[in-house]
N, C-alpha and C positions, 0 to 999 in steps of 0.2 A: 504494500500500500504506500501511496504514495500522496501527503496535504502537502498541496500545491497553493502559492500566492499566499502562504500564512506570514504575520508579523512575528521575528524570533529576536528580539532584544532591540530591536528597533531598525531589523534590517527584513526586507521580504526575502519571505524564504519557501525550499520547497524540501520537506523531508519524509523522508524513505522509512519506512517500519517491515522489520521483516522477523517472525517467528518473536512477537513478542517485545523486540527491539530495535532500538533504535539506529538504524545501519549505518544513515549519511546524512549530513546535515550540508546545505549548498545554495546559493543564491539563486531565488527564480528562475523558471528557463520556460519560452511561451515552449521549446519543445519538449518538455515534459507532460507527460497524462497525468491525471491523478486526481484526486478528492479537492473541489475548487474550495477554500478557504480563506478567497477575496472580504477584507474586510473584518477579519479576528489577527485577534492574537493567541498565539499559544504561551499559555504558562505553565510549569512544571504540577501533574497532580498533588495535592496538598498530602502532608504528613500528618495524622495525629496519633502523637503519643499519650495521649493520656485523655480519654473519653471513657465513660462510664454508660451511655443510654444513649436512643432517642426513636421517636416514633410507638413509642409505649415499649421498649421495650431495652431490656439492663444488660450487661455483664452477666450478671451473675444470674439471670435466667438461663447460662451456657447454651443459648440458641442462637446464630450470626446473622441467618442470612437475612429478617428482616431488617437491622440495623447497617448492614454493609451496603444492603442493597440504598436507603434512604443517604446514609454517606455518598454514594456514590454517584447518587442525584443531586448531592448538594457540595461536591468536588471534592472530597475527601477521597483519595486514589488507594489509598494503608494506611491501619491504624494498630494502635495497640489495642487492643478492648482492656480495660481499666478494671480492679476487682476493686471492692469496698473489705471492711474491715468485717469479715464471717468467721464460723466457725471454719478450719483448713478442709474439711472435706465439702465444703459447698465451695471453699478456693478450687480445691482440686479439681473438682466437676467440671468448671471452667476449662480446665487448662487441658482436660481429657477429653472434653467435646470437636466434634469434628469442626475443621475451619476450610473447608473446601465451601467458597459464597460464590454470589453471583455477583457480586458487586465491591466494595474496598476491599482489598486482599487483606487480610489478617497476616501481620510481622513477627506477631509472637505475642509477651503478656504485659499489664503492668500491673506490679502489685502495690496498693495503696492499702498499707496494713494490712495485718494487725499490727504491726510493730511499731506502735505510735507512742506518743503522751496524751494522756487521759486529759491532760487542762486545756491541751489545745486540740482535741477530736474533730471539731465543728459539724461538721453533717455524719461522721463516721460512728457505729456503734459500738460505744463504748463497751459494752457487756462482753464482746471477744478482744479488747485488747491485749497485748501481751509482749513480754519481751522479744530480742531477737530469736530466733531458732535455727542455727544454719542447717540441721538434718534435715529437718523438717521441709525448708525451704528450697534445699536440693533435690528434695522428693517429689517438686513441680515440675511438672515440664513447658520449656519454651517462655518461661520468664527472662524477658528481658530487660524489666526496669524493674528495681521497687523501691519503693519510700521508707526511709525509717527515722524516727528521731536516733539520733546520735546520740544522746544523755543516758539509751538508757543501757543497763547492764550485758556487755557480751558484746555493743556493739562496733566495737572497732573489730574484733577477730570477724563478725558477720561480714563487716565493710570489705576487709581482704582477700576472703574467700568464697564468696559468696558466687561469683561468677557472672554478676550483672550487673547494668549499671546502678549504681547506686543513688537516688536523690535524698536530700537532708527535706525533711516535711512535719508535717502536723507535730513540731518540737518546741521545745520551752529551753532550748541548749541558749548557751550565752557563745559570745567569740573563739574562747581559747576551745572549748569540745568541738565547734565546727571546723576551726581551722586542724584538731587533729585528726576528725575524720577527714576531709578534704585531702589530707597527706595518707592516711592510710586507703583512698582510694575514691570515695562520692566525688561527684562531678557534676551538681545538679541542685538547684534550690527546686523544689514541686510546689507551682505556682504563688510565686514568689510574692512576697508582703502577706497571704495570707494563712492562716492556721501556723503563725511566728510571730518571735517579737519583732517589732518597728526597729528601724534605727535610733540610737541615741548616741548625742557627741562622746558620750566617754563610757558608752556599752552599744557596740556596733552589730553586735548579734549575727544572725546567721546571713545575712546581707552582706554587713560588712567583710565579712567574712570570703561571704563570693565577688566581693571585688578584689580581696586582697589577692585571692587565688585565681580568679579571672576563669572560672568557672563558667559552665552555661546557667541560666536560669531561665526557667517559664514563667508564663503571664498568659494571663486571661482575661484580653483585650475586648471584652465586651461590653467594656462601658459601664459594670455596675461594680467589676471587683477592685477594678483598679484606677482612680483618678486620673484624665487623660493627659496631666502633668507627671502622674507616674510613668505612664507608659514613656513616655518620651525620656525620661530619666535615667530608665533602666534603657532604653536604647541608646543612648551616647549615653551612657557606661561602658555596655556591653556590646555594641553594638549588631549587625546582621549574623555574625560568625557566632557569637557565645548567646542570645537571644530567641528562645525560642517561644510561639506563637502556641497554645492549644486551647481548646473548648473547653474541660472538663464537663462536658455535655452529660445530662441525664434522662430519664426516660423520657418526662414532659416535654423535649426537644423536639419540635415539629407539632409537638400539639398545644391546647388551648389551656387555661387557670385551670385549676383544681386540686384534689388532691391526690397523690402519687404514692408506690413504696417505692421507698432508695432505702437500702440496707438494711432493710427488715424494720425500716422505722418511718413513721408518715409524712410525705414533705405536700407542705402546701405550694402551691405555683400563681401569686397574684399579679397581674400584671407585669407577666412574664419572669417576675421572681421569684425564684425557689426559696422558701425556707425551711426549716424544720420546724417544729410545733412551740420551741421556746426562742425563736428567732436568728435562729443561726442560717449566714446563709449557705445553701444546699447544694454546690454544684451550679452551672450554668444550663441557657434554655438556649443558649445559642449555637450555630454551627459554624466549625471551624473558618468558612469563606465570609460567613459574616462577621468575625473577631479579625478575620485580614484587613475586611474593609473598612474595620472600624478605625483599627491602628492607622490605617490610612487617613483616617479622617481626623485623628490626634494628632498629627503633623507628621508620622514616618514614610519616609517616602515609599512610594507604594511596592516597588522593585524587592525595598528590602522587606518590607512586608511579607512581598511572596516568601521571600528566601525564607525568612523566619518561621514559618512554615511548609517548608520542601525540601531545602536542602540542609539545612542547620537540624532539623530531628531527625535530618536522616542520618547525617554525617555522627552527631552525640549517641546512635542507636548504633551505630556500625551496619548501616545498610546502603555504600555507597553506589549501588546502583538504582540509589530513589530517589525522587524528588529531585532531579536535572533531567535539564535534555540536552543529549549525549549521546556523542556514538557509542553503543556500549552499553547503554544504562537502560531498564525495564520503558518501556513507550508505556507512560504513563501522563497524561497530559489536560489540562482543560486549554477550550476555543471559547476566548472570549471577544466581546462585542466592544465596539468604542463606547458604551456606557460603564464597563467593567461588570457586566453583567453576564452570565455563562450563558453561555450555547450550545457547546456539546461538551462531553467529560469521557476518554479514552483511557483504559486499565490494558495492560498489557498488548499494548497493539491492537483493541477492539472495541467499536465504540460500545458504550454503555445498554445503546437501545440495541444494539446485536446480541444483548447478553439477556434479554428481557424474557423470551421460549424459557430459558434454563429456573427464573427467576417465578412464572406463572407455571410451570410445572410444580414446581414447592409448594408454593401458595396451593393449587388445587387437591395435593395432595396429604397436604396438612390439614384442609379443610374435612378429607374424608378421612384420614386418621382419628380427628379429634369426633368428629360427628360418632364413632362408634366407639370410640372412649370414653364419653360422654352418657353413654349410654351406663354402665357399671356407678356403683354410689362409692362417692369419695368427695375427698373436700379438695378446695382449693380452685384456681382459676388454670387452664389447660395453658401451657408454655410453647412445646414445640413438641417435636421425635425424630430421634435418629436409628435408620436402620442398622439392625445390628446382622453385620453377616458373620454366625455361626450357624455352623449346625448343618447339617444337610438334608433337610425334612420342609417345616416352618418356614415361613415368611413372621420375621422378628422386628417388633420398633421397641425402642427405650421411650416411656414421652411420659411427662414430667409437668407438675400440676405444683403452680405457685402456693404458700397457705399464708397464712392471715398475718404472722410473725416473719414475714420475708422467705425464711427457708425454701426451698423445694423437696419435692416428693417425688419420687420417681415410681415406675410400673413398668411390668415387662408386657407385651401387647402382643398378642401372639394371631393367626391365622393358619389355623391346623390345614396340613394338607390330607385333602379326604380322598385324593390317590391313593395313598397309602394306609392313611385310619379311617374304613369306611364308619362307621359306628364312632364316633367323635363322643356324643351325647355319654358312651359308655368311660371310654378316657377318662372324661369330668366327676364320672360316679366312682370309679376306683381313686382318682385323684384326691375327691373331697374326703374319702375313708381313710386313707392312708395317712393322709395331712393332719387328718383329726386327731389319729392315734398319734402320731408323732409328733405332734404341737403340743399336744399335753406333759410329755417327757423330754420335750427341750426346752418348754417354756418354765419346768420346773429346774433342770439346769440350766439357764438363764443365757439360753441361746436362741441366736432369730430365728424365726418360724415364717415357710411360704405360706399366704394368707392369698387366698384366689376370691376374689369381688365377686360382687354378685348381680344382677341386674331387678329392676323393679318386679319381675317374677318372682326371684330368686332364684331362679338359675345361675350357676358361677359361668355362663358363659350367655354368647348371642349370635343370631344368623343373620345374617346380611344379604339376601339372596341365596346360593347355595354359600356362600362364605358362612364357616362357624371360627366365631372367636372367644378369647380368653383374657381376661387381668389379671394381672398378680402382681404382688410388691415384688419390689426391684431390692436387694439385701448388698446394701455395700461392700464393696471387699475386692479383693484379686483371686485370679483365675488365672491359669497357665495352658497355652494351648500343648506345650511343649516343656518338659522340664528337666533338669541335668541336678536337682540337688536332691541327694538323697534321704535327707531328712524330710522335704517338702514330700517327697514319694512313698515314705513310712508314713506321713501325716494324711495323705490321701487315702493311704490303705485302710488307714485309721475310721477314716469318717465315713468310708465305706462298709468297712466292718460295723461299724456302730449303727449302721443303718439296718445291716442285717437283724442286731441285737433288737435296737428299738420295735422289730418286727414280728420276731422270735413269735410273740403270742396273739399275734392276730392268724385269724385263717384265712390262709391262702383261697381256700375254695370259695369265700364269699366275693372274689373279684371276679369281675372278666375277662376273658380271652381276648381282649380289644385287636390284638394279630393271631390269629389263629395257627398254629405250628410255628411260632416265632423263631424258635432253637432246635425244632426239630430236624435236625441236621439231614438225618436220614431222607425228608422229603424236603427239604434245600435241594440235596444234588438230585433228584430225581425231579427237580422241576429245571431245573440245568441242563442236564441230560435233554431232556422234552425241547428245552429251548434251542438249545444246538442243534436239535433233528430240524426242528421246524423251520429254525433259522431265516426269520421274518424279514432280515434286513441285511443278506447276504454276509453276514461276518462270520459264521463258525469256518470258514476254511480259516480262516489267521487266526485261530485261536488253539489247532490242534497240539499242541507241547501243553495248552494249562489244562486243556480237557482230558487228557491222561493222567495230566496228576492228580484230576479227583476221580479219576477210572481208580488210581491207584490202591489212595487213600481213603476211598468209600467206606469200607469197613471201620478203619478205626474210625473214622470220623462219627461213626452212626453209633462205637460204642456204652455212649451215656444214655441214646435214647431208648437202647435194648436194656440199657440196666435198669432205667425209671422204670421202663413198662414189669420189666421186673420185679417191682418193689423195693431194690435196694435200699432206697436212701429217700427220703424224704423230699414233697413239693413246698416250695419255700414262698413266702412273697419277693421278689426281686426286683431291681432296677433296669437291668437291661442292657443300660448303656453309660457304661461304668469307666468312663475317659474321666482323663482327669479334668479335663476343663470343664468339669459337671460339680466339683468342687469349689466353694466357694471359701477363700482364705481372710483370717485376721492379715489388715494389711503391717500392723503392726508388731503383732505376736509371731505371725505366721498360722499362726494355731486354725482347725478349720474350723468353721462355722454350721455351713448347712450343707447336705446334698442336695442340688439342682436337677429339672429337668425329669419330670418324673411321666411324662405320655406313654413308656414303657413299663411301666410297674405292674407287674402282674404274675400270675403263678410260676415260678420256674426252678431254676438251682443255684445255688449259692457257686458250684464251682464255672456255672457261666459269666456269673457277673466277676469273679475273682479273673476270670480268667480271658471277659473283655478289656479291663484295666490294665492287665500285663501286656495285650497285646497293643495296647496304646501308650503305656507310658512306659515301659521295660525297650520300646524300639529304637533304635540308634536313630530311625529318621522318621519322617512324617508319612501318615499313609497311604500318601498319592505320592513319594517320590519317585521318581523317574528310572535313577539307574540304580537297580538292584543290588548293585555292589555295594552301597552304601549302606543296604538293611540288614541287621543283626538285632539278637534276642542280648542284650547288655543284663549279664548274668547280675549285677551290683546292683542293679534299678532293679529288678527280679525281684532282690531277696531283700530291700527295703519296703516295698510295696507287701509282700508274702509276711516281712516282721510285721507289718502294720495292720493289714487284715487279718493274718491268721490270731493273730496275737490278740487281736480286739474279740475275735468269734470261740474263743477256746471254752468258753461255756455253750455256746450253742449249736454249734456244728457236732456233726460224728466223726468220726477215727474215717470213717467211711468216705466220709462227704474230703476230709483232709487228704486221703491217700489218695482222690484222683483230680486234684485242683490243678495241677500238670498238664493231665488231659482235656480237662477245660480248656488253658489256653491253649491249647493244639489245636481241638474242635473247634473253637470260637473264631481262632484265625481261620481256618479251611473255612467255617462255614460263609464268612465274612466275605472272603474273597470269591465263593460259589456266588452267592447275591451279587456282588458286582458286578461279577459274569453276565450273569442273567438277566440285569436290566441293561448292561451291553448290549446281548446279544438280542434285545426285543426293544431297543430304540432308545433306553436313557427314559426313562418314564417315572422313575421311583427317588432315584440319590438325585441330587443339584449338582450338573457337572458345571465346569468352566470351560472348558473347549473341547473341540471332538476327540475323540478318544480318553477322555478321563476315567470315565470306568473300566477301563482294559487298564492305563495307568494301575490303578488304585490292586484291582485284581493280583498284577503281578508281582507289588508291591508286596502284598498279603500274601500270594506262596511263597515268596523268597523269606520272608519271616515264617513261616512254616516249616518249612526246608530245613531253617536255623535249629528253630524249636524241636525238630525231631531230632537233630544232631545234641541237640545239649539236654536230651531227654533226662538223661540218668543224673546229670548233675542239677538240674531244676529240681528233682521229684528228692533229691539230698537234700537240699537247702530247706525243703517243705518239712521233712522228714522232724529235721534238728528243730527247727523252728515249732514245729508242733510236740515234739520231746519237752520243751522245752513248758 
């Protein structure tokens, strides 16, 4: 692409964007093509580092795309989204939310507290202040600015190592603590003259302070925070290079008076100012382009204006390919009119209204996310959803419902797929029995419990046409799709064996078959077989080496289901699907919390679910890898997993049940990898693949771990041995 006849520092010009960037910058030529831009000027897309909201909607709701998309309407090209002073796991939510928008790219974070002074808070809620924490604060991701008072305890070592920029803010420090944080690293007054002391001739404060060290400082040129003799003050101080421009915008941005949450506390908005309820003011109502033009209008000349919001936050963020135009640098730009009024706004090489498709797809589908969320009893105001892709079944959203104290609430939002679970309605009634029993004996060890909503029927679920859906609280924590520590792999074992236990005395017989011969391995490969005869979609000729090996293997593979019918060994209530990312961790203990994921729960045997787990988390690789030489049965993960379950079921299980958990994970993988087969070889209809051939991936994957498993037979079924000796 190519704007042609644009104004670029007061020379016409005609410049080239190519893959998002800016290729060539060059003085008009009539024989150029390109996008006529007779009559603007380009100025660099604006930078905000430190916004909080607008358009109704916050940070800390960790939903983007409606507030990037409104930025980017109103020239803001990247931003930081701003956190308020919360509890660290409503910080974190933030920082864990997807930032792929339609509109102002998201740079990364800024955190504005908790690490404050209580006397100078101003709009921040005091009730989570707190000292520095650098563990803590390392355990965010993509933070790239935060604010702390400097006064308080720990934080010069925070200042050091922290790893971001640091601004001095909402502090009570006198000269000498800012000038030592300034030396051990801050670089940054956070909108400066307020939530600080003033200057005084013979106590210069944290001002003084950033002149002596000629630091950047912000301002929030909108005409209500800062005198427009101030403005000008700190600009010959500090001039365009150390002078930076930001919003601090919050949610009432874009819209009318009233009343608002910011930070979980009530701000009023009266002619156009925020306060809080005891009169502090709350953050700004204005947008970045309108605090440029204001400074403009307080006598800075307009140029440096821009800069002080373009290339000065981007330069003190470390992102210098932002906020210039550049060969080189992101084609990010506004086209402005000889009023200084915008006309179009371009993000990575694309105008704005190109990006609009991407932007009304959200929106419509937010609309029908929340219309059937909406529908289950809960409190709170509906925020946003992000899909979650796990799993290979369900269609998954996270969506998250504001309540009355700021916090948010989250829910897992599910759409069963009824390919696979014809009988849904039954799922939800093994679900709600199971839940019951098990919510009673975790909520007396004083662990969380999956609580499934209900709707004005009382059903825990709803249909949408053939669509059947589900709610259920969302339980904070970490999950591992993949894990190499062995203590986290004896703690998995753990909370799966405890599952077993918690179940021990419900009867299996009062559930449903919801999949009908789930683990019956025996008629697995006999619907395999069937499928390769029939061979629907021309593939069983490239498949004959795996169809041998379940010619081979049939027997033993079918031996567990000859022994049930037998009576050996007891019909157990089960999970099914006993990965470990069905595991829900203390993120701070480690320790587990709850088992997740429970659509499979239904009659079956303790050494399949032991024996799903091993073949997921005992795997050197994932279970779609590609080249099989990579897959092995890692005997160490084995026998941390085997300590952790067997060890937990040693009252419930039998000598019986213990002596063939081995062959579990044999059969489980065989059978595992016959299912892949077979929705291969009849079109891909059952798993979620990613590209063609994934389930033949996944398939070969699963014999080579097989293969292994039968090689390290005797020394797996040792490790069991000892372990249940023991």
């Amino acid at each position: 692409m190519i704007l042609k006849n644009v104004l670029l520092d007061g020379i016409l010009s005609d410049i080239t964007i190519e893959d998002g960037k800016f290729t060539a910058i060059a003085p008009a030529s009539a024989a150029t093509e390109g996008v006529d831009c007779s009559g603007l000027t380009a100025i660099p897309g604006l930078v905000d580092m430190h916004t909080h909201g607008c358009a109704g909607f916050d940070t800390m709701d960790a939903h983007f795309e409606e507030m990037s998309w409104f930025l980017a309407q109103n020239g803001t090209t990247s931003w930081l989204p701003t956190t308020m002073t919360m509890d660290i796991d409503s910080i974190r939510k933030v920082t864990e939310a997807p930032r792929e928008v339609s509109g102002a790219q998201i740079l990364g974070f800024h955190m504005e507290g908790p690490y404050i002074n209580a006397t100078r808070k101003g709009a921040q809620n005091g009730k989570f202040i707190k000292d520095p924490d650098l563990k803590e604060f390392k355990s965010l991701d993509g933070m790239k600015v935060v604010t702390i008072a400097p006064e308080l305890p720990g934080s010069e070592e925070f200042i050091r190592d922290c790893g971001a920029l640091v601004c001095i803010g909402h502090t009570d420090a006198d000269y000498d603590t800012c000038i030592k944080a300034i030396e051990a690293g801050a670089n940054c007054l956070t909108h400066t003259f307020n939530a600080m002391p003033g200057i005084h001739h013979r106590n210069p404060g944290p001002i003084g302070a950033a002149v002596a060290k000629n630091i950047y400082v912000q301002a929030i040129t909108d005409g209500l925070h800062l005198h427009p003799a101030i403005v000008l003050m700190l600009y010959k101080t500090f001039g365009p290079e150390r002078m930076v421009i930001i919003s601090d915008a919050m949610r009432a941005t874009g819209l009318g008076d009233g009343i608002y949450e910011f930070g979980g506390q009530d701000i009023e908005v009266k002619d156009s100012v925020a306060r809080t309820m005891d009169g502090a003011i709350a953050g700004s109502t204005s947008t970045l382009w309108r605090c440029v033009k204001q400074a403009a209008k307080f006598g800075v000349p307009f140029d440096d204006a821009v800069r002080m919001a373009t290339r000065t936050p981007a330069d003190m963020i470390g992102m210098p390919n932002k906020g210039r135009i550049e060969v080189g640098a992101d084609a990010d730009l506004l086209l402005i009119d000889g009023a200084q009024e915008l006309s179009r706004v371009m993000i990575a090489g694309e105008f704005v209204e190109d990006r609009a498709a991407a932007h009304q797809k959200y929106v419509e589908e937010k609309a029908a996310i929340q219309e059937i969320a909406d529908r289950f009893a809960k409190d709170g105001k509906f925020l946003g959803f992000t899909p979650m892709h796990q799993g290979n079944i369900n269609a998954t959203y996270l969506v998250d419902y504001r309540l009355a104290d700021g916090s948010v609430k989250s829910y897992i939002l599910q759409r069963i797929n009824r390919y696979v679970f014809k009988e849904p309605a039954q799922i939800m009634e093994n679900i709600g029995a199971v839940t019951a029993h098990i919510n009673k004996k975790a909520a007396a060890a004083c662990k969380p419990v999956m609580e499934f909503l209900t709707v004005a029927s009382g059903e825990n679920y709803c249909l949408d046409g053939e669509n059947f859906w589900r709610l259920y609280s969302f339980i904070p924590g970490v999950g591992y799709d993949l894990c190499d520590s062995l203590d986290t792999l004896k703690k998995a074992g753990e909370a799966f064996g405890e599952f077993q236990n918690q179940l021990a005395d419900f009867d299996a017989a009062k559930l449903h078959e919801t999949i009908p011969d789930f683990h019956n391995t025996k008629k697995r490969l006999e619907t395999l077989f069937a499928a390769c005869d029939a061979d629907a979609c021309g593939r069983a000729a490239s498949v004959q080496p795996e169809i041998t090996f379940f010619r081979d293997n049939a027997a033993l593979a079918s031996e567990l289901t000859d022994l049930l019918a037998a009576g050996a060994f007891p019909l157990r209530v089960t999970h099914n699907d006993t990965k470990i990312n069905n595991v829900i961790f203390n993120r701070e203990t480690g320790e587990p919390l709850t088992v997740i994921d429970l659509d499979t729960v239904m009659p079956g045997l303790a050494m399949h679910d032991f024996g799903d787990a091993v073949r997921f988390a005992a795997s050197t690789a994932a279970e779609d890898e590609k080249d099989t030489a990579k897959i092995a049965l890692d005997l160490n993960k084995f026998r941390a997993f085997a300590e952790g379950f067997i060890g937990k079921t040693a009252g419930s299980l039998t000598a019986k049940e213990n002596e063939l958990m081995v062959l579990g994970a044999i059969t489980i993988t065989i059978e595992l990898a016959a299912r892949f087969l077979t929705d291969y070889l009849s079109g891909d209809k059952y798993f979620k693949t990613n590209y063609e051939g994934h389930n033949l991936v996944r398939t070969r994957a699963q014999i080579a771990l097989a293969k292994d498993m039968l090689a390290k037979r005797g020394e797996m079924e040792k490790i069991v041995l000892q372990i249940a000796g023991k």
